[in-house]
C-alpha positions as CSV (number, residue, x, y, z in Angstrom):
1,X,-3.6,-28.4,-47.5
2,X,-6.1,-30.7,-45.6
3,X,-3.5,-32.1,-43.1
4,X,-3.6,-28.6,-41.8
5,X,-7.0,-28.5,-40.9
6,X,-6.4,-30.3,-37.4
7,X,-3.9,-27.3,-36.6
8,X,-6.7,-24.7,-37.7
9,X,-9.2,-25.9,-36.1
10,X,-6.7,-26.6,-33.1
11,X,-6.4,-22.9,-33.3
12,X,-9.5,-21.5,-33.3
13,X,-10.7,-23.6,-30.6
14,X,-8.2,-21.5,-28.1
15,X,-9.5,-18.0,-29.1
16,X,-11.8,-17.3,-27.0
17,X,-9.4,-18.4,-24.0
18,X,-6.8,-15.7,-26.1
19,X,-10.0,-13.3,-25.8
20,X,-10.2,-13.6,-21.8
21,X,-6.7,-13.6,-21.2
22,X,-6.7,-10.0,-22.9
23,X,-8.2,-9.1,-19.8
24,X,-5.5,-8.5,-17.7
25,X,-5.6,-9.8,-13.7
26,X,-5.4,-7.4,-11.0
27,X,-3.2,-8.2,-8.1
28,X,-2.8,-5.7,-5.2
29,X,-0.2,-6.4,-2.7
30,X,-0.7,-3.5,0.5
31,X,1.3,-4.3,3.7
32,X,1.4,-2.9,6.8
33,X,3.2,0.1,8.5
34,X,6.7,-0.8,6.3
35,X,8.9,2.1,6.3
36,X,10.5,3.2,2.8
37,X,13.6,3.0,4.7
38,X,13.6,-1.0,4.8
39,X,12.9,-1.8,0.8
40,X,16.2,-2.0,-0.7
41,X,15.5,-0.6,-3.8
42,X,14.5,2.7,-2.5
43,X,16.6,5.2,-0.3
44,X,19.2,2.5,1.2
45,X,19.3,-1.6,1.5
46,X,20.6,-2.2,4.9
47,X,17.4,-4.6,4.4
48,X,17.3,-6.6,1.7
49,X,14.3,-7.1,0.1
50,X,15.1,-9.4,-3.7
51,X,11.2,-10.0,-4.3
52,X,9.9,-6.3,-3.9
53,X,12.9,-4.8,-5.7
54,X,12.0,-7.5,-8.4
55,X,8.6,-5.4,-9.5
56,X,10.9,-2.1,-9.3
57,X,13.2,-4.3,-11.6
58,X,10.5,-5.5,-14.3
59,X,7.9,-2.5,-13.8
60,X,8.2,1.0,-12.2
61,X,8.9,2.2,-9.0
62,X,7.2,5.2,-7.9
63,X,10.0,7.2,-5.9
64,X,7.2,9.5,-4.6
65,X,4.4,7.8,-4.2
66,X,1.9,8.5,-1.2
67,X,-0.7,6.9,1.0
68,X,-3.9,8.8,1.8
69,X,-3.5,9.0,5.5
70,X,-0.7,8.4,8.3
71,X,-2.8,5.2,9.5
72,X,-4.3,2.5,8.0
73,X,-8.1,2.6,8.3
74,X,-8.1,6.1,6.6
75,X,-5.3,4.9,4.0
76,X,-7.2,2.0,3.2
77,X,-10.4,3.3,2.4
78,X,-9.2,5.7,0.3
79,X,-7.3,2.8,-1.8
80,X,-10.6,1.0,-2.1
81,X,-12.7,3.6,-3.5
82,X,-10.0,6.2,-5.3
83,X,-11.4,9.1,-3.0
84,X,-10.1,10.8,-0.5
85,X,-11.8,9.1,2.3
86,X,-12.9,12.6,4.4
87,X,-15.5,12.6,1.6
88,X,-17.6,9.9,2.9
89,X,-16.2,11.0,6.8
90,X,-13.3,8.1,7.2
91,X,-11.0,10.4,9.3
92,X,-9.8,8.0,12.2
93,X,-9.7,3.9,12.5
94,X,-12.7,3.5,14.1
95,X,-14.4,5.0,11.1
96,X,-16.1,2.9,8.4
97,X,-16.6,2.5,4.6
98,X,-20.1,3.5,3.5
99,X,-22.0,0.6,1.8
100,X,-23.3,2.9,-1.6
101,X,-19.4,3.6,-1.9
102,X,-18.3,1.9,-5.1
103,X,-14.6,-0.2,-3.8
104,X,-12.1,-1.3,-6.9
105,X,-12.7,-5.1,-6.3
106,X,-16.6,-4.9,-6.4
107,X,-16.4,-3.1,-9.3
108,X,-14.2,-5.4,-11.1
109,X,-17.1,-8.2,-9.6
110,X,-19.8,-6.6,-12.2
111,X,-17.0,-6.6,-14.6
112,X,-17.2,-10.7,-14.5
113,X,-14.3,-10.9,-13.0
114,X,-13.4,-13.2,-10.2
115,X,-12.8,-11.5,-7.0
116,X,-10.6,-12.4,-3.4
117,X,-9.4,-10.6,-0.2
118,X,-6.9,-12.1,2.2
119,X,-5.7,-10.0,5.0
120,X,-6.4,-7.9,7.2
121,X,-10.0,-5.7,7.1
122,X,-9.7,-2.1,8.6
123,X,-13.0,-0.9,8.5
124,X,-16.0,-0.6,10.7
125,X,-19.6,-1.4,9.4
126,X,-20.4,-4.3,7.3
127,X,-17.5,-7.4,7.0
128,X,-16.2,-7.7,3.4
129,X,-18.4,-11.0,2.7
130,X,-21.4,-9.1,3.1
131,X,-20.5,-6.1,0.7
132,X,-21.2,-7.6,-2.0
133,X,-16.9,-7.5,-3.6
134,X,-15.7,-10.4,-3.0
135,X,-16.4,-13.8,-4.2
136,X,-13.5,-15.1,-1.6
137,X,-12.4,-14.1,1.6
138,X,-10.1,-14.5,4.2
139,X,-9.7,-12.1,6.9
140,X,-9.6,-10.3,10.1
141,X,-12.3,-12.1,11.9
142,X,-13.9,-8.2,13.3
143,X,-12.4,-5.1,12.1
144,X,-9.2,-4.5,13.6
145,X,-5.9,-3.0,13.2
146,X,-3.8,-6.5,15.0
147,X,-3.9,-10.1,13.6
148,X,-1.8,-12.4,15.7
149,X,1.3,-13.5,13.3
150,X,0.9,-17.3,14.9
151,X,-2.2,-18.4,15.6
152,X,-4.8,-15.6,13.7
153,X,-8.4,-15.6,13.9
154,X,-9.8,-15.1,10.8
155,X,-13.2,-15.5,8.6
156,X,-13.5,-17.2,5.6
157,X,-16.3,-15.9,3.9
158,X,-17.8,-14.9,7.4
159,X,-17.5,-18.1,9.0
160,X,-14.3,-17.8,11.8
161,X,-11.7,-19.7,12.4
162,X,-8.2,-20.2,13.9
163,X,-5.4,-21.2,12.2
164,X,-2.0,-22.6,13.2
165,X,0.3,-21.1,10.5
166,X,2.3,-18.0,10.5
167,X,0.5,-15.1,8.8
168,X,2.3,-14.0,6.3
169,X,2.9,-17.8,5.1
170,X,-0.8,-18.2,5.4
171,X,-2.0,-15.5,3.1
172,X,1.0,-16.3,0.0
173,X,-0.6,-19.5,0.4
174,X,-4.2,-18.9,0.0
175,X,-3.2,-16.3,-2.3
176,X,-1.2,-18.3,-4.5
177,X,-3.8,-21.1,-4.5
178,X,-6.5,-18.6,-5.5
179,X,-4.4,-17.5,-8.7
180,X,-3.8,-21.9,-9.6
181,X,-7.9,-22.2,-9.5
182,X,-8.8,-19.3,-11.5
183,X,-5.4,-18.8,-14.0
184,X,-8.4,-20.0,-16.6
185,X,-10.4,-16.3,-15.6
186,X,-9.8,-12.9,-15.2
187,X,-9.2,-12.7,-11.4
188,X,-8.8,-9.4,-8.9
189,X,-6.6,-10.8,-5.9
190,X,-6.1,-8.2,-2.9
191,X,-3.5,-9.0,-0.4
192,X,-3.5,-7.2,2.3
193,X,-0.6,-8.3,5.0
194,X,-0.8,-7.3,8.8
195,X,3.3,-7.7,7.9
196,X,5.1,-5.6,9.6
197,X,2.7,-4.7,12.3
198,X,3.4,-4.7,15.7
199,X,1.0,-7.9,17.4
200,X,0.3,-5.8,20.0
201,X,1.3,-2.6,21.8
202,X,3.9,-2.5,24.9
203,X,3.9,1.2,25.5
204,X,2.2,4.5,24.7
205,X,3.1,5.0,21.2
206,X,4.6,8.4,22.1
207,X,6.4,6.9,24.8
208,X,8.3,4.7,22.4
209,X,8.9,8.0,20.3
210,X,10.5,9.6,22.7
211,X,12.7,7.1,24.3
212,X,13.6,6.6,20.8
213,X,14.7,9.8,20.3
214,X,16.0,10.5,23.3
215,X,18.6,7.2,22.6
216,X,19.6,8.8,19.0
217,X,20.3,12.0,20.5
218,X,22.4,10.5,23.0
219,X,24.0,8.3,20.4
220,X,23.1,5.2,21.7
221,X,21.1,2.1,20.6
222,X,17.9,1.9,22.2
223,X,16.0,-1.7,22.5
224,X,12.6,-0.5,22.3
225,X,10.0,-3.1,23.8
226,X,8.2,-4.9,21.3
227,X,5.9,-8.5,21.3
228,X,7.9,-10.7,18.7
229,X,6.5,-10.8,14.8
230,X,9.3,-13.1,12.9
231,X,9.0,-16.7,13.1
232,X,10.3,-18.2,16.0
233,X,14.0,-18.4,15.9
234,X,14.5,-16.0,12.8
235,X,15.4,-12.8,14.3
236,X,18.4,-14.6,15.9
237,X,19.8,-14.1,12.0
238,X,19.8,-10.5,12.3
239,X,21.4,-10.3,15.7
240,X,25.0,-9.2,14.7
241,X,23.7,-7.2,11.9
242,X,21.9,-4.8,14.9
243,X,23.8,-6.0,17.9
244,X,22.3,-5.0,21.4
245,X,18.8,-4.0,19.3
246,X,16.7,-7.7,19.8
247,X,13.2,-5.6,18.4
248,X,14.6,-3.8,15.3
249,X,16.3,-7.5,14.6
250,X,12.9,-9.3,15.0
251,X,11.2,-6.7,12.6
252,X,14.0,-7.7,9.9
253,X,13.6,-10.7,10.0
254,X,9.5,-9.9,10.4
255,X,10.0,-7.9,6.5
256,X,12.3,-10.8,5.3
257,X,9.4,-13.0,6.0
258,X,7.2,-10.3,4.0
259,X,9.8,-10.6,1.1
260,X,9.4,-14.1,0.7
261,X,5.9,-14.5,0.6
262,X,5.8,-11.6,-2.2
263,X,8.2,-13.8,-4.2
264,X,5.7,-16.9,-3.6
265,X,2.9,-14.7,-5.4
266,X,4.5,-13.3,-8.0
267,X,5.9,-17.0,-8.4
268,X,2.8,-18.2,-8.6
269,X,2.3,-15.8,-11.4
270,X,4.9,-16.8,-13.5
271,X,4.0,-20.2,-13.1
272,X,0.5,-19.9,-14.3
273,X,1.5,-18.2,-17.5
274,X,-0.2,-14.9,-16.7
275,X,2.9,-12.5,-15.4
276,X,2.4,-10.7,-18.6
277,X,-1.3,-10.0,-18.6
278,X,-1.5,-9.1,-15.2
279,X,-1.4,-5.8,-13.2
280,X,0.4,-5.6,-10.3
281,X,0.6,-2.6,-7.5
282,X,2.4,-3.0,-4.2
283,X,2.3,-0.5,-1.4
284,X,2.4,0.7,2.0
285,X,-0.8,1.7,3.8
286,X,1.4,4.4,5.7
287,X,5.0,4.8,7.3
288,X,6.9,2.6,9.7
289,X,6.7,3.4,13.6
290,X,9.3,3.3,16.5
291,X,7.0,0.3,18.4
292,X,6.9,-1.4,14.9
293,X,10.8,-0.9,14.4
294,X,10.6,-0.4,10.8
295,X,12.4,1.9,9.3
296,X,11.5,5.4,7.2
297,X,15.1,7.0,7.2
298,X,16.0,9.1,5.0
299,X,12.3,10.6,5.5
300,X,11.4,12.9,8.9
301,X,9.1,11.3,11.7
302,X,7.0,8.4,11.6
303,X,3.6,6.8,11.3
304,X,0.7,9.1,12.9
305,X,2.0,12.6,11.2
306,X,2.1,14.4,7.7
307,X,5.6,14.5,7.7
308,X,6.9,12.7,4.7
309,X,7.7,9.5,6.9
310,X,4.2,8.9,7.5
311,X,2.7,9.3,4.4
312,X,5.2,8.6,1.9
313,X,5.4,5.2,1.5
314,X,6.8,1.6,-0.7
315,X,4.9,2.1,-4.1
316,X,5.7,-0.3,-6.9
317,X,3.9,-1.4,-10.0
318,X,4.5,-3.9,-12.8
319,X,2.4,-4.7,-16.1
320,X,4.7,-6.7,-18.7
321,X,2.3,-6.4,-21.3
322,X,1.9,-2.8,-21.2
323,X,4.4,-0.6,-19.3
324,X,8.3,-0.5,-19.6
325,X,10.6,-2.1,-17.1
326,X,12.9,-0.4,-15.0
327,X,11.3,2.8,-14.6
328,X,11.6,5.3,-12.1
329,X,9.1,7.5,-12.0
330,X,9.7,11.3,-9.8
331,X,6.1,12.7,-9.9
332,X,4.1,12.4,-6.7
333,X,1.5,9.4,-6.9
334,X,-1.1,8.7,-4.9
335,X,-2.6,5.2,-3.3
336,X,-5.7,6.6,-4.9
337,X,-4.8,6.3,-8.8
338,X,-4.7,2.5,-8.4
339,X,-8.3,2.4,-8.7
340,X,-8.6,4.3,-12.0
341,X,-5.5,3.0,-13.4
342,X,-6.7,-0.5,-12.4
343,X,-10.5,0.0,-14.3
344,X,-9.0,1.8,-17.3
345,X,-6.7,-1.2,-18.0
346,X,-9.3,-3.9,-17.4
347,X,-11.8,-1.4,-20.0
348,X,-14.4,-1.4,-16.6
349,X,-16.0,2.2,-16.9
350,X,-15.1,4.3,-13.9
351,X,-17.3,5.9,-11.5
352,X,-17.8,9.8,-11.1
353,X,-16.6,11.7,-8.8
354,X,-12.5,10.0,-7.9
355,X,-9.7,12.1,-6.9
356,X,-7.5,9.3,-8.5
357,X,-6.2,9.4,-12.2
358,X,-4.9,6.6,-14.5
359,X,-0.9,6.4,-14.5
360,X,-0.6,4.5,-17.5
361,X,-0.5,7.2,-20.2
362,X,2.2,9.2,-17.5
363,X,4.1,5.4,-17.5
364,X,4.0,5.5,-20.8
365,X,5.0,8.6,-22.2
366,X,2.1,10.0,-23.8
367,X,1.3,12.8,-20.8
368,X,4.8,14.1,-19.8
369,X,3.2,16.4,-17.3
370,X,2.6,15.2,-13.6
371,X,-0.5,13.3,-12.5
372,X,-1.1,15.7,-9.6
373,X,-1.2,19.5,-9.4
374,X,-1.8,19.1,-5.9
375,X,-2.3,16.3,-3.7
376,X,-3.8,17.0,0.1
377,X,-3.3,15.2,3.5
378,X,-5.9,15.7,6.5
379,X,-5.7,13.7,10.3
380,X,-6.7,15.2,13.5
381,X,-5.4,19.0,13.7
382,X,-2.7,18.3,11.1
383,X,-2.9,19.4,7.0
384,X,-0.1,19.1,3.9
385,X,-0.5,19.8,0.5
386,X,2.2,18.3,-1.8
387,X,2.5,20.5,-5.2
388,X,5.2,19.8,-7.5
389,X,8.7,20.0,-5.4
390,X,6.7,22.1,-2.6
391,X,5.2,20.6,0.6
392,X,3.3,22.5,3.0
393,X,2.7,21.3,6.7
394,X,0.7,22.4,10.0
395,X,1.8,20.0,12.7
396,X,-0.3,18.7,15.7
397,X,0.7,22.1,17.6
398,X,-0.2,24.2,14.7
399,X,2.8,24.9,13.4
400,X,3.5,25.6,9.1
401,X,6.3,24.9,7.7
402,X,7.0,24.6,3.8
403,X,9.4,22.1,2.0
404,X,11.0,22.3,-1.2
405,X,11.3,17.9,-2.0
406,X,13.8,17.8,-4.6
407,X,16.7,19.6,-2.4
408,X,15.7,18.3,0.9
409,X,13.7,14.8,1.2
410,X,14.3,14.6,4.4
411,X,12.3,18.0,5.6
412,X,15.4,19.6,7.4
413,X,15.8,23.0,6.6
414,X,11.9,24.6,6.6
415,X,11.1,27.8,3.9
416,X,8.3,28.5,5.9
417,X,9.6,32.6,6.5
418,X,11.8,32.9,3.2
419,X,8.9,31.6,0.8
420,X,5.7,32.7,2.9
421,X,3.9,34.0,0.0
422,X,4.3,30.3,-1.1
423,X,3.1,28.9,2.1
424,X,0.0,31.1,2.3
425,X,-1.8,30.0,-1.1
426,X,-0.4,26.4,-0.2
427,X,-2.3,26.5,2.9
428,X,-4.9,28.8,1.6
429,X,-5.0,25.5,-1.0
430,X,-5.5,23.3,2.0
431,X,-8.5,25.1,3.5
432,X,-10.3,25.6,0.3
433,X,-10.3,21.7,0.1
434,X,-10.7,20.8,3.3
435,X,-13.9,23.1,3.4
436,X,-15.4,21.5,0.5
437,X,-14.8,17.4,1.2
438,X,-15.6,17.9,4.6
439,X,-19.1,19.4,3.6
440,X,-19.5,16.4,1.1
441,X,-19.1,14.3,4.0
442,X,-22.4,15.7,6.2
């Protein structure tokens, strides 16, 4: 029996690395105004996107799964923290993340785990360097909702500089490097893309709509204005696939780009060993936008609104070691249960007060009810409520209108005056809410 000493010993001198690795790694991947029209595993694949239909493919893909807010500084915050971000008073982008409000990553920091953001930072007040999250950084060098796809300025760990690589490339790259250094650690890597984001605006926003509109009335294709995002020369690949439209061709090829550098990080995974043991969410921070040219279809309207194209958005998830593969799940989700899900499977205690909830016992079977009773939306004059199959709406005008989601994703036929009963106590719903995080928030 002595010669197999060398192998016990052998053993036992890799259990504690066995006993860190049961920690899984945290990897969020959020990108930037991407429609739920232009992911090929959702509603249709005139885009084709291999690498994000690969964690629909090995994990679960969450057919209704919201963002907090039409736009991203809102959206983001409430990812960050698993509140709804009118709580702390985050209602527009030029609002800001209170310091005493515990964020996913710095809690996974007192958690000894090793801690990155590379992106784009959407938030006003302190930089993330000096929050006290992150052990790495790389990102926007001043809060901001553009980074320039070819030459960005950005801070790394506070200190600025300017780089001469394409975005998207850039941030796979740092992002894959970070996961080679620390595949010996449990690690919580945030990736948030400016990808596809317009670089910077041509028109009024509105004006953009309209003329957009206007064109798909008339039945004709409309080349909306738009500052190039793909790498130089790519966009010329999409040409015949959306002849006489240069800007929705460029934003293809802009999402392509995006596809491929999701593939490099979850490459990077595979390659380290740890695609089992580690968690992995990707979403949208909102919908797509005429002047970004990606695409929400089948959902109504666009970026800025509470119709479903602006806040229902690309939500995927994967965790080999723990969930099933292949899973589509129906029940609305929000961008704030990635927080609690994310703590509960890393054993980090939670903090009180989140409107989020941990999917995995809904993944896996053990709760067969939905997450969410009720999930509420807030921007400027405009309120939803989504409850079950029901969605109820006020507009920018004021208008209410009531949904029922199963039969009619695409918000065409309103039940506002044949269900108004319904429509009151949603929006009675709304108001009760509204009243109480808004007074949180003073």
């Amino acid at each position: 029996m002595r010669p197999l000493l060398p192998l016990v010993l052998a053993l036992c001198a890799t259990l504690p690395c066995f006993a860190e690795r049961a920690k899984p790694n945290v990897v969020v991947l959020l990108v930037d105004d991407l429609g739920s029209g232009d992911v090929s595993c959702l509603f249709r694949d005139t885009v084709k996107t291999p690498n994000i239909d690969r964690l629909a493919q090995q994990g679960v893909k969450f057919s209704a799964g919201y963002s907090t807010a039409p736009l991203c500084g809102p959206s983001r915050a409430g990812f960050l923290s698993g509140r709804y971000q009118q709580r702390f008073g985050f209602n527009g982008n030029r609002d800001g993340i209170p310091t005493d409000i515990p964020l996913l990553p710095g809690l996974l920091k007192s958690a000894g785990y090793r801690t990155a953001l590379f992106g784009k930072w959407h938030s006003a007040g302190p930089m993330p360097h000096e929050r006290g999250c992150f052990d790495e950084t790389l990102v926007s060098a001043t809060s901001s909702p553009f980074i320039d796809y070819f030459h960005p300025k950005l801070a790394r760990n506070g200190k600025v500089e300017v780089f001469q690589e394409y975005s998207t490339d850039l941030f796979a790259r740092e992002a894959s490097d970070f996961i080679r250094r620390n595949a010996d650690r449990p690690f919580a890597l945030t990736v948030t893309f400016n990808a596809p984001h317009i670089l910077r605006t041509t028109k009024d926003a509105m004006v953009h709509l309209k003329d957009l509109e206007a064109g798909q009335a008339a039945g004709k294709v409309v080349d909306i204005p738009k500052i190039p995002t793909a790498r130089p020369g790519e966009a010329a690949r999409y040409a015949a696939q959306f002849p006489g439209d240069t800007a929705r061709a460029d934003t293809v090829a802009t999402i392509v780009a995006l596809d491929e550098a999701v593939g490099r990080i979850l490459d990077q995974l595979k390659a380290s060993g740890l695609e089992q043991d580690t968690l992995v969410f990707f979403f949208g921070d909102n919908g797509g936008h005429p002047e970004v040219r990606s695409e929400n279809t089948p959902l109504r309207d666009y970026k800025w609104n509470l119709f479903e194209g602006g806040i229902r958005v690309p939500f995927l998830a994967r965790y080999p070691a723990k969930w099933p593969a292949g899973r589509a799940f129906l029940h609305p989700v929000s961008s704030l249960d990635i927080l609690p899900t994310c703590l509960a499977a890393t054993g980090v205690p939670a903090p009180a007060g989140l409107d989020g909830v941990d999917l995995t016992p809904f993944l896996r079977g053990e709760k067969p009810e939905a997450p969410h009773d009720h999930l509420y939306f807030s921007i400027a004059k405009q309120a939803a409520v989504r409850a079950g199959k029901w969605k109820y709406v006020r507009d920018q005008q004021g208008g209410q209108h009531l949904f029922d989601l199963e039969a009619d994703v695409s918000e065409s036929k309103d039940l506002a005056t044949t269900e108004p009963a319904r429509l009151k106590e949603l929006a009675d719903r709304w108001e009760a809410w509204n009243t109480k995080v808004r007074a949180e928030a003073k």
